[in-house]
C-alpha positions in Angstrom: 226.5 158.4 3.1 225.8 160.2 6.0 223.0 162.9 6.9 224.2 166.2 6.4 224.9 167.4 9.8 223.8 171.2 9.2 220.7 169.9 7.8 219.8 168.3 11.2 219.0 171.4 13.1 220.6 174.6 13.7 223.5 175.6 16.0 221.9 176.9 18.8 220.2 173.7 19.2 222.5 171.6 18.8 224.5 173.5 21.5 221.6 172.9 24.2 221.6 169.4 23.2 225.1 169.0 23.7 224.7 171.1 26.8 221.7 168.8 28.1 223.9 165.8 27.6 226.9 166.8 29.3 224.6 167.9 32.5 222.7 164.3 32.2 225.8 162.5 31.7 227.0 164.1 34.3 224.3 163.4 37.1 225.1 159.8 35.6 228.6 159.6 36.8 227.9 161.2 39.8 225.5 158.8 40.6 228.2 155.6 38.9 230.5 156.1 41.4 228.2 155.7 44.5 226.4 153.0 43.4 228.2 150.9 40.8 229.6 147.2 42.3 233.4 146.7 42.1 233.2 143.8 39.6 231.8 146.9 37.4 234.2 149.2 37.8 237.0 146.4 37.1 234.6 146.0 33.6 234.7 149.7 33.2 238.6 150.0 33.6 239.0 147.1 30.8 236.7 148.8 28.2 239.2 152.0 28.8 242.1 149.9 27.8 240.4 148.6 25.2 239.5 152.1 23.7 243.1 153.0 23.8 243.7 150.4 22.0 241.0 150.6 19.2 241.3 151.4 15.6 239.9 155.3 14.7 236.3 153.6 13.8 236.5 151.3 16.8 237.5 154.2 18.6 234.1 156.4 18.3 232.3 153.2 19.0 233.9 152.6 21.9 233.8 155.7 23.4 230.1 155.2 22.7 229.8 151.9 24.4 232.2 154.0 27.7 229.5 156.8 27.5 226.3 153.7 27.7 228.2 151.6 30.2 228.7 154.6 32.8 224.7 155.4 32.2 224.2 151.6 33.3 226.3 152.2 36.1 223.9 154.5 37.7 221.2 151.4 38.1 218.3 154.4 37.5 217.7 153.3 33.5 214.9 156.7 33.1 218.0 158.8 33.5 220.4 156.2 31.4 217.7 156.9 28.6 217.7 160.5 28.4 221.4 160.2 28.1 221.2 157.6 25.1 218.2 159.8 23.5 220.7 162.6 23.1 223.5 160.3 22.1 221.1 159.2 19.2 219.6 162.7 18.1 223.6 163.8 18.3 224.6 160.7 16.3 224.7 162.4 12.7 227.3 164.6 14.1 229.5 161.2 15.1 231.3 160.7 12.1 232.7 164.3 11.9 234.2 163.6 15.7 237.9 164.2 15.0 240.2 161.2 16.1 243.6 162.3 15.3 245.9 161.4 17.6 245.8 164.7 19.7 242.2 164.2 20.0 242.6 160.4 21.1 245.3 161.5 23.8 243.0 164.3 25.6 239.5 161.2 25.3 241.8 158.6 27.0 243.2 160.9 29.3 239.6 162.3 30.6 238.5 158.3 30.1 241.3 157.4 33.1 239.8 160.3 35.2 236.8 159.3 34.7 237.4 155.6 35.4 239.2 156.4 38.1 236.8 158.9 40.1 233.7 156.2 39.7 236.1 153.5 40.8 237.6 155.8 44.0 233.6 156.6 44.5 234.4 160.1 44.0 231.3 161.3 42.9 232.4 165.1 42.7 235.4 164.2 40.4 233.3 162.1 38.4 230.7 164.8 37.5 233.9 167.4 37.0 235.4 164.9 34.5 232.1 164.3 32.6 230.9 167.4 32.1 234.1 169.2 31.1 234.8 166.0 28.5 231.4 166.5 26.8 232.2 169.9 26.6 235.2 169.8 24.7 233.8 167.1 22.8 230.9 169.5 22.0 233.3 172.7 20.5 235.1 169.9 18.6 232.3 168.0 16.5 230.8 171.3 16.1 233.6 173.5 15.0 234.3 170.8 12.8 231.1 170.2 11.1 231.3 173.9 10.7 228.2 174.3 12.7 229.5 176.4 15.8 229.8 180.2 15.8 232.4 180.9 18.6 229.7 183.9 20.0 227.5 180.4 20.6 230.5 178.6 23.3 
């Protein structure tokens, strides 16, 4: 069984952290689609397919592995780690992510953009894109784990 996610820390904090990852994750896609090779972004396009295709389980892992493989992109691994910290102090709040099918279209759509701003080296678009998914992302796992007064959005 998983960790009680209310346990974990409170609200407010949880809020910065998500807030902390969607700026870092950010910088990180900025900085993927100025420096990541071609024969990477053709890798990064396939593990999007993949994720649409993916079973709901498969699905959060995936989106995972996108979230990791963008922070490789960047080639600057001290900034790739602060991103995968926060993934892994956020990680007892992964299971309550909601994968209906609503929630799957909206990921797979701001997947594409994203995708396809790093592969159009739009570095702009990228950050746009990254910081606005982890933001909704944020409001969803934490209105659903019940942990996210709407005073605190």
């Amino acid at each position: 069984m998983s960790p009680d996610p209310s346990r974990s820390t409170d609200p407010t904090t949880l809020l910065d952290q998500f807030e902390a990852l969607g700026e870092i994750s950010a910088l990180c896609a900025t900085l993927a689609a100025r420096r990541a090779p071609l024969a990477e972004m053709q890798a990064l396009e396939d593990l999007v397919n993949r994720i649409e295709e993916a079973d709901p389980h498969a699905f959060r892992q995936a989106s995972l592995d996108l979230h990791d493989r963008i922070c490789r992109l960047t080639k600057n691994a001290e900034l790739g780690g602060l991103a995968a910290g926060l993934r892994t102090r956020l990680a007892p709040l992964w299971p309550v992510w909601p994968v209906g099918d609503d929630r799957r279209q909206r990921a797979m759509h701001e997947y594409r953009a994203l995708a396809e701003a790093i592969s159009d080296r739009d570095e702009d678009q990228a950050a746009i894109v990254m910081r606005g998914h982890l933001r909704a992302l944020s409001r969803e796992v934490l209105f659903t784990a019940g942990l996210c007064p709407t005073d605190l959005v």
